[in-house]
N, C-alpha and C positions, 0 to 999 in steps of 0.2 A: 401218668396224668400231668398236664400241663398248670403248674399253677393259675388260678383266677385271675384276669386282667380285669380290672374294672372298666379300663379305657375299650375294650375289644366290641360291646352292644353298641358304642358312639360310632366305633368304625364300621360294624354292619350299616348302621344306618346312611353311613356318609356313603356306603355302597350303593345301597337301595336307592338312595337317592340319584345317583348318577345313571344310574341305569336307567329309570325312569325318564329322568332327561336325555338321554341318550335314544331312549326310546321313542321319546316325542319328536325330537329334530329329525331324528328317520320317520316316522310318520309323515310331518312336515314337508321332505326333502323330495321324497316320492311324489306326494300328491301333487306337487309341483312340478316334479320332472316326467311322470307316468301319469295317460288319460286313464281315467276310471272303466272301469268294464261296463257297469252300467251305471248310470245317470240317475234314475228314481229315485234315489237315497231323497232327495229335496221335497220330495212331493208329502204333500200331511191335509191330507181331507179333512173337512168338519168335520169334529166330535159326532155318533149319531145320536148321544140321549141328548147333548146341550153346547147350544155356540159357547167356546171357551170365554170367560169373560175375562180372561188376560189376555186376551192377543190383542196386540199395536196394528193399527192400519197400516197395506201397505202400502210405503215410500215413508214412511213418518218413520222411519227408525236409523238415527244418526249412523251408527257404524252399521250400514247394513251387509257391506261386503265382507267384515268378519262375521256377523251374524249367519250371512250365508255359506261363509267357507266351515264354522261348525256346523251346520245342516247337513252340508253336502257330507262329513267325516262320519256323519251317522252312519252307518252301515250295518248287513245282515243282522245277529240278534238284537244288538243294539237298537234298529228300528222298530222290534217290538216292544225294547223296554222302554224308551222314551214314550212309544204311544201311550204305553199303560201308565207310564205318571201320568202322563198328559190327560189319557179320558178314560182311566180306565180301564177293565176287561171286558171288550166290544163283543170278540169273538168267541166260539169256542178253542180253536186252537190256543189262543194268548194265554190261555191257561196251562200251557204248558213247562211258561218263565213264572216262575214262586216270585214275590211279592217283597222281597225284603229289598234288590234293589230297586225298583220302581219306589217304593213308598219312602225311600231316602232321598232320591232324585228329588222327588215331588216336592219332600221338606225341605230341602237344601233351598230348593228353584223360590220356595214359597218365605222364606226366612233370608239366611247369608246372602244370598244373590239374587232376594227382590230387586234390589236399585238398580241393577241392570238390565231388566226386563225391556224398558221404554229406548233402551240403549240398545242390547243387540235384537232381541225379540223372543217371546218366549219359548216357543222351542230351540233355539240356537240357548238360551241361561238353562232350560230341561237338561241340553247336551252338557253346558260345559261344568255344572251341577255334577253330575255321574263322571266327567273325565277328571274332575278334583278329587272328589271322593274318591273314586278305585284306585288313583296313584298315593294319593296319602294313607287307605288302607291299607295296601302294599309296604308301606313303608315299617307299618304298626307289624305287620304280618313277617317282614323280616328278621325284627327284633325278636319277637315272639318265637321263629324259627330257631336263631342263634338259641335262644336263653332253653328251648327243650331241650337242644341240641348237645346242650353241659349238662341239663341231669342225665342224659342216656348214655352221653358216650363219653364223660367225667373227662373230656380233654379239651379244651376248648382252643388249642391249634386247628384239631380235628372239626370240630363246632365250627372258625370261622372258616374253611376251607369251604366247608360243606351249605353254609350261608351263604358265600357269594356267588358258590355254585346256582344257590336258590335266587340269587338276585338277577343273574342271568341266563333263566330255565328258558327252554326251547317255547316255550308259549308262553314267552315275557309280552308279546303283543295284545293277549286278552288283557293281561293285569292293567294294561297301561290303555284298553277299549273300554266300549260299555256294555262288559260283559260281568260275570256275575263270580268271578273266580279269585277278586283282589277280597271282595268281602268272605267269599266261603274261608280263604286261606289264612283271612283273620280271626276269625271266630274259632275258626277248626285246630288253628296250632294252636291259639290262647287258649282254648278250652283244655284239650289235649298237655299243656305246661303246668294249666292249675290244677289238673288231675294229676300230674307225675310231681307237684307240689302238695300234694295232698290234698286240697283246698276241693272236695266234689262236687261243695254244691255253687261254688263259682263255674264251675267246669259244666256242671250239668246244664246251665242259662246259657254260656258259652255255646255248648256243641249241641243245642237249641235250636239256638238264634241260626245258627250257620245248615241248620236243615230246612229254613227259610228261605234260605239264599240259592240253596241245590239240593239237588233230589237225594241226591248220596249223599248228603249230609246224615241222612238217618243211620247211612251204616257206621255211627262214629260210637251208639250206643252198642256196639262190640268189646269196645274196650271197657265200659261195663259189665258185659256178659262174662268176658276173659275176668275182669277183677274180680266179680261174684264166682265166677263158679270157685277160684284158686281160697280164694276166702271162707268157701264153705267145706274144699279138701281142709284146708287147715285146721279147721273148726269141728272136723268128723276125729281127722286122725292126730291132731296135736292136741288139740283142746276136748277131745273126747267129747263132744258139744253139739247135739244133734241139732240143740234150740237157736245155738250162733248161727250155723249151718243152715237152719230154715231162715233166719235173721237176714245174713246175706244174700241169700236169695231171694227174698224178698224185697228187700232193699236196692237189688241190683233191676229185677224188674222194672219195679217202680222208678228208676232214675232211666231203664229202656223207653219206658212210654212215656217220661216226659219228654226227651229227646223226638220221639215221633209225634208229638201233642201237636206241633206246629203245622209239619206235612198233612196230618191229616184233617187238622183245624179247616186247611186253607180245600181240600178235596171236598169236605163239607161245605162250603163257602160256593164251592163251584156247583154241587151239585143242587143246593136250593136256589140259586140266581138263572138254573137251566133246566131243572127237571120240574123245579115246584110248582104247578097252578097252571103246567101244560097236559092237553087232553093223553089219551092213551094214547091212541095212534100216530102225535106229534112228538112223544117219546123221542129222544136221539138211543141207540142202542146200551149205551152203555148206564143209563138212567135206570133199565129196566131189569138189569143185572143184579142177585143177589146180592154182593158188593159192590157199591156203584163208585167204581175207581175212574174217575176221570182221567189220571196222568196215564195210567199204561195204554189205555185207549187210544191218547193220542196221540203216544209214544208209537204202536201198530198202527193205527189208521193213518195217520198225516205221515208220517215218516216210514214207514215199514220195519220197524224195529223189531227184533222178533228173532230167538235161537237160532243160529247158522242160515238166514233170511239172508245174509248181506253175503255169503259165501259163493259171489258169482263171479264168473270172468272178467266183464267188465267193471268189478273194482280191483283188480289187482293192484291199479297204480295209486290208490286208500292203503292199500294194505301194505303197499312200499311206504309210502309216507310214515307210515304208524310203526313202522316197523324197529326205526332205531329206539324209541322210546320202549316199545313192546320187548324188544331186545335186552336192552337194559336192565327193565323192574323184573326179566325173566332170569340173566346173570345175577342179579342182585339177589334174591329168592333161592337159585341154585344155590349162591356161595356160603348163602347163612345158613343154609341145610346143610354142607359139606362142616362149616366150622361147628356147628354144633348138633349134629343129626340126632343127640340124646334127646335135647328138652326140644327138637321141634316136634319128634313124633310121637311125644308124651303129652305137646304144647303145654310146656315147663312144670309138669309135677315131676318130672324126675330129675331135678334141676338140684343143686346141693342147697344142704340147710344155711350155707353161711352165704350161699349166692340167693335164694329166697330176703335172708334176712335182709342183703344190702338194697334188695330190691322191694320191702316191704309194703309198699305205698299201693302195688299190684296183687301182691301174692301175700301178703296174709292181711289177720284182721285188725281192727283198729287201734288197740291197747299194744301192738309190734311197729303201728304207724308212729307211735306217739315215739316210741324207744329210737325205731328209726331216725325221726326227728331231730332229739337228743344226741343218736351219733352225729349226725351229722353236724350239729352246733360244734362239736368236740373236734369233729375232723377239717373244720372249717378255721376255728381256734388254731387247731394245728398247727393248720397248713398256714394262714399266716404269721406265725411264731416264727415257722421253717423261712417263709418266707424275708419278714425281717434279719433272721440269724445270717441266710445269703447274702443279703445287701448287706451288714456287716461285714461277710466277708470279703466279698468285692471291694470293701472300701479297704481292707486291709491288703489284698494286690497290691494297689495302687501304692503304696506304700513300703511295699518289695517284702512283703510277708513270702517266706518259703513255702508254709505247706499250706497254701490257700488253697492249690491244685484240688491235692487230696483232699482236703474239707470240704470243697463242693464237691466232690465225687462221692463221697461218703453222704452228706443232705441229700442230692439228689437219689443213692438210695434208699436211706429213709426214707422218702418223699412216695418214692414208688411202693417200699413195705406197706404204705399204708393203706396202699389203696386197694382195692377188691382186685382177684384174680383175673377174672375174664371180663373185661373193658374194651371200647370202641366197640368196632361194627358186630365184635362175638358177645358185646352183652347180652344178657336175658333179659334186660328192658326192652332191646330192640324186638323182641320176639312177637308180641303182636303188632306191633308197627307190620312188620314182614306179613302175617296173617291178614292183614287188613289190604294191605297192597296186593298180595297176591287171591282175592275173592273182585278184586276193582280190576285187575289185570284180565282175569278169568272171562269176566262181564265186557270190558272192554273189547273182547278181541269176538268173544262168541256168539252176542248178541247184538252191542249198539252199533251204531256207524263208527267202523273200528278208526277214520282217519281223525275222529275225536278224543283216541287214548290221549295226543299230545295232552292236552289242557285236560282230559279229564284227572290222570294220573301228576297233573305239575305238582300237585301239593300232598303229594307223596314221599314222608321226610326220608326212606330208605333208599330213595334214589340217589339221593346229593350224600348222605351218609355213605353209598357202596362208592359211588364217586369218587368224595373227597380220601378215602379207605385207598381205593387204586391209586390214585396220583399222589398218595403218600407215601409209597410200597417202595423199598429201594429199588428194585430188581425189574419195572417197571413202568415207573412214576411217570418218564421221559415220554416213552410213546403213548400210552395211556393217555398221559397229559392232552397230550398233541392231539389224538382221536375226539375226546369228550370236550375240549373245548372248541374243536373245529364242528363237532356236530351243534354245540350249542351256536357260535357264532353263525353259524349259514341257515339255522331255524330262526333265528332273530333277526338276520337282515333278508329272507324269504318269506316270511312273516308280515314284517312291519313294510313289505312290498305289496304282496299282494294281498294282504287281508286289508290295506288303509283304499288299496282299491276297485275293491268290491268282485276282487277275483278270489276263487275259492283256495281255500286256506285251514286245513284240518276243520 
């Protein structure tokens, strides 16, 4: 394990940050150099419940050719989430984009970036409201990335490899669109860090909020299910404790339905705004429905979503597209099976007791969390004990000390005694991570419009973890290397081409 840098979350950040401007100037460079495939992006009909009362007449708006050159960047989902700050849910299909980013757009456009309304115009401040926000979420999102990324794999060389992997994932062009993937992957890794910090019920608001943002968000109250069920085994067979055992399960529940409170708040939302106080026979079909789920409806109706529906010839060249990523989280999922095939197909009850312990925050119950805790303050102390006593002796090299050699050979043993047996990518922390990936991989490829894995799967920490894992490997690093950052590189500038103009693009 890598000692702590405290300096290493400033450098993720200074990452994320370039990438995003990297991202923008290619956006930029394109739309400038390549015509757009289609043109309508500009177009914004009257509200139909009510004339906006912030829209500027037009020719009254000084900069109106930036005004217009954001309008025109709006594109494919984007156009739906601006409308829905803008008026609303018109339609039935806009119900298909959840409401967290629209309803930040809106406040952003209605607050921070009022005073430029009469300047560029309001949907051009709608637009550049949502291109602010998902690049600065992003940024939160990478941090957040790194800092999970040292409780799981307790190395933070390994962390930041695996971070800037994430700063530069193959569908860097949604994070940096008005698409809804910069806020999921903030809520979802922060929830996800304050869960593997112990912290649940920050975590449970966390991985909430970000089932607001996207649909899969609800599958994050898994890693509740995993943490109840392994708390209620401990609870039956260590604590002989049938009551803790109902306890956890109970409580994991309960922390399940809050996570879905939000998705299904907003389904309710839709169906009294479209079924309520219309006759029978103006019913829409899904109204009429024992469960009146509006999203998978029109997941099937408007899109044809639907088990092995997309499994035709003419999408093969979706299914090339999807394929490197699909590839990936599918090696990635083999390899942790190969590394630890015991606790995957027990899904870690037969995992050791001293590997359970270090990992207690997941797999047992609360009074093991607290101890946990406690070690970790100790191994934390530790380590920078150790670490001072290094610098000491580095200062003594300098100085033509003989056996400096040997004394940092010997610390860095220590260093490594101290730490748990199986670390990085064969942890048993990663073990649901991997579980959750590969049920999103499954869904990805079998069901939705598979050229959507990219971005569906980018915030998927096991990717950038197998990743950063291969190009650290001696025996491989070199070509490795060279494959995973070439495929990133040509998704990012293939991307930031044809998705800024309005050519299809996963």
């Amino acid at each position: 394990m890598s000692p702590y840098d405290p300096t290493k979350p400033q450098s993720v950040l200074r990452v994320a940050l370039i990438s995003r401007v990297l991202l923008v100037f290619l956006i930029a460079t394109w739309r400038s150099l390549a015509p757009p495939y289609d043109t309508s992006a500009s177009l914004n009909p009257t509200c139909l419940a009510s004339p906006r009362p912030t829209t500027t007449a037009p020719g009254s708006v000084p900069l109106q050719r930036v005004g217009s050159a954001i309008e025109d960047s709006i594109v494919w989902d984007g156009v739906y989430f601006v409308r829905i700050a803008e008026c609303g849910y018109e339609y039935e299909q806009t119900y298909a984009f959840l409401p967290l980013l629209p309803f930040c757009i809106r406040a952003l456009s209605r607050t921070v970036f009022a005073p430029l309304v009469p300047i560029l115009g309001y949907r051009a401040v709608l637009g550049l409201s949502g291109y602010v926000l998902n690049n600065v979420a992003f940024l939160f999102a990478a941090v957040y990335f790194y800092k999970l990324s040292v409780l799981i794999l307790k190395d933070t060389d390994a962390a930041f490899r695996a971070s800037v992997l994430f700063c530069f994932n193959p569908a860097s062009i949604f994070y940096s669109s008005l698409y809804s993937e910069s806020l999921y992957s903030l809520f979802s890794l922060g929830g996800l860090y304050h869960l593997l910090s112990g912290a649940n019920t920050i975590a449970v608001l966390l991985l909430a909020v970000s089932g607001s943002a996207r649909s899969n968000g609800v599958l994050n109250a898994g890693y509740f299910c995993f943490q109840g069920m392994h708390q209620a085994y401990d609870a039956i067979l260590r604590k002989k404790s049938p009551s803790l055992a109902v306890k956890a399960i109970v409580v994991a529940a309960m922390r399940t339905l809050f996570i879905f409170a939000p998705f299904i708040g907003f389904q309710a939302y839709a169906y009294f705004n479209i079924c309520r106080g219309s006759l029978s026979e103006e019913l829409r079909p899904w109204c009429k429905a024992r469960v009146p789920l509006l999203y998978d409806f029109l997941q099937s109706h408007y899109w044809g979503v639907g088990f092995l529906r997309y499994f035709q010839l003419k999408q093969l060249p979706n299914f090339l597209l999807a394929s490197p990523i699909l590839s990936l989280a599918v090696c990635s999922i083999i390899h942790y099976g190969k590394l630890r095939p015991d606790i995957v197909f027990s899904l870690g009850i037969r995992a050791s007791p001293e590997e359970r312990n270090s990992s207690a925050v997941l797999y047992l119950l609360g009074t093991d969390q607290r101890l946990k805790s406690s070690q970790v303050s100790v191994k934390s102390s530790s380590s920078k004990s150790l670490r001072e006593d290094l610098t000491v002796r580095r200062r003594k090299q300098k100085t033509g000390e003989e056996d400096s050699d040997s004394n940092q050979d010997a610390l860095q043993s220590d260093y490594e005694a101290s730490s748990p047996a199986k670390q990085g990518y064969a942890s048993i922390l990663v073990l649901p991570f991997v579980l959750h990936m590969g049920f999103m991989t499954a869904v990805a490829f079998f069901v939705m419009y598979v050229q959507v894995a990219t971005r569906f799967l980018s915030a998927s920490p096991p990717l950038y973890w197998f990743a950063a894992y291969l190009t650290a490997s001696p025996s491989n690093s070199r070509s490795w290397g060279y494959f995973i950052g070439a495929y990133f590189a040509a998704y990012i500038l293939l991307g930031s081409l044809l998705f800024s103009n309005f050519y299809p693009f996963t």
